[in-house]
Every structure is written in structure tokens, then in C-alpha cells.
C-alpha positions in Angstrom: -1.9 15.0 73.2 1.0 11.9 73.0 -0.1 8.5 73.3 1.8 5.3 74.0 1.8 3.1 70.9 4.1 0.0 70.5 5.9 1.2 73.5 6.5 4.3 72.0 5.2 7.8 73.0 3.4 8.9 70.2 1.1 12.1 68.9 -2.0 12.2 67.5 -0.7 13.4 64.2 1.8 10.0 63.9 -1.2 7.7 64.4 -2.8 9.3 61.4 0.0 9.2 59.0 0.1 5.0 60.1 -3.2 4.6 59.4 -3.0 6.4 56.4 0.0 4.1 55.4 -1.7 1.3 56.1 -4.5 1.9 54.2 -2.0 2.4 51.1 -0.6 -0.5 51.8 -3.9 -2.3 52.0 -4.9 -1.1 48.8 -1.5 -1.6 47.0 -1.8 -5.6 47.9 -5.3 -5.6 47.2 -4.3 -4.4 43.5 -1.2 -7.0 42.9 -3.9 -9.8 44.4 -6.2 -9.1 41.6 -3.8 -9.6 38.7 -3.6 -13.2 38.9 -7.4 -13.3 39.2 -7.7 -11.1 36.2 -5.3 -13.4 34.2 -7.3 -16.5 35.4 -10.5 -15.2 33.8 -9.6 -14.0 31.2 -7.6 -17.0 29.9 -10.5 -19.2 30.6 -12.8 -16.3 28.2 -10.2 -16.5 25.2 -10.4 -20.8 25.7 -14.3 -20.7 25.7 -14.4 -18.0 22.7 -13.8 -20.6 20.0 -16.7 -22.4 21.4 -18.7 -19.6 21.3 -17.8 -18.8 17.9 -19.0 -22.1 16.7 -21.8 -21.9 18.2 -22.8 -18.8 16.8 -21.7 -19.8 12.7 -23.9 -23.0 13.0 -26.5 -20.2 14.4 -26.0 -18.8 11.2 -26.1 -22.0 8.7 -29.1 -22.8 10.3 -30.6 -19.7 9.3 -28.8 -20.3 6.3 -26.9 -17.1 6.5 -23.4 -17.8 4.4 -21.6 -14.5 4.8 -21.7 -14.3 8.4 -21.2 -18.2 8.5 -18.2 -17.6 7.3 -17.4 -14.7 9.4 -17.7 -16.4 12.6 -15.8 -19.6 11.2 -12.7 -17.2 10.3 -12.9 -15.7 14.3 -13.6 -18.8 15.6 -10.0 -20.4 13.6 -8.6 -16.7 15.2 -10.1 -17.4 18.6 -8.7 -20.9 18.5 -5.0 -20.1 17.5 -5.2 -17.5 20.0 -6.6 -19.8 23.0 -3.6 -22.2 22.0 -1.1 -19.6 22.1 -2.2 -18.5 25.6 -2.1 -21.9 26.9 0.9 -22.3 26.1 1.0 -24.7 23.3 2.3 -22.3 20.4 
């Protein structure tokens, strides 16, 4: 059965293969919009993971736990240098 569609005379089996298209190119934009949203969060994670390092060693002085004190001192100096590098700075 043809059909007119944007002034042309079409057949069913055309009208498929557009919306099929369509939906590829739906999802194909969909995917290339989410990359600048998955760099956004996961530069603002590495800039907050120094904080939360911190946060966890004085966790562990409190407790009075020296090995892992230290531990989470050396990834927080790791999770800094990264955040800075990342940012741009280094």
C-alpha cells in the first residue's frame, strides 16, 4: 500500500526503514550528549576525592589508627596531584 510522505509516494516498507533511522540517529546523539556530562561528573569526583581522603585519615588519627592514617594521607597527596592535573593546572 504507497502512501504520500513529504510529497513523495511512498510504501509501507520505506516508512519503516525512516523510523528505524531515526531512532539510530536518536540514540547516536543521545550517546555523544552524555560524554560531556560524564566528563563533568567525573571531574568534579576526582576534585572532591582529596577531601574525602582527608576526611577519612583524621577518621583514622582519631581512632588513633597510624598505618591506615598514613595510607589515606599518601591517596589523599595522589588524589590531590591528580585533581590538579585534571583541572588543568599541571
Amino acid at each position: 500500500m504507497a502512501r504520500k510522505f513529504l510529497g513523495y509516494l511512498t510504501h509501507d516498507k520505506d516508512l519503516c526503514s525512516i523510523k528505524v533511522m531515526n531512532k539510530l540517529a536518536l540514540q547516536l546523539f543521545l550517546v555523544l550528549a552524555f560524554i560531556p556530562i560524564a566528563i563533568l561528573i567525573s571531574s568534579i569526583i576526582i576534585t572532591l576525592a582529596p577531601l574525602y581522603c582527608w576526611g577519612l585519615a583524621i577518621n583514622a588519627y582519631r581512632f588513633g589508627n597510624n598505618k591506615e592514617l598514613y595510607f589515606w594521607l599518601a591517596m589523599g597527596v595522589v588524589a590531590f596531584f591528580l585533581a590538579l592535573f585534571v583541572l588543568g593546572v599541571l
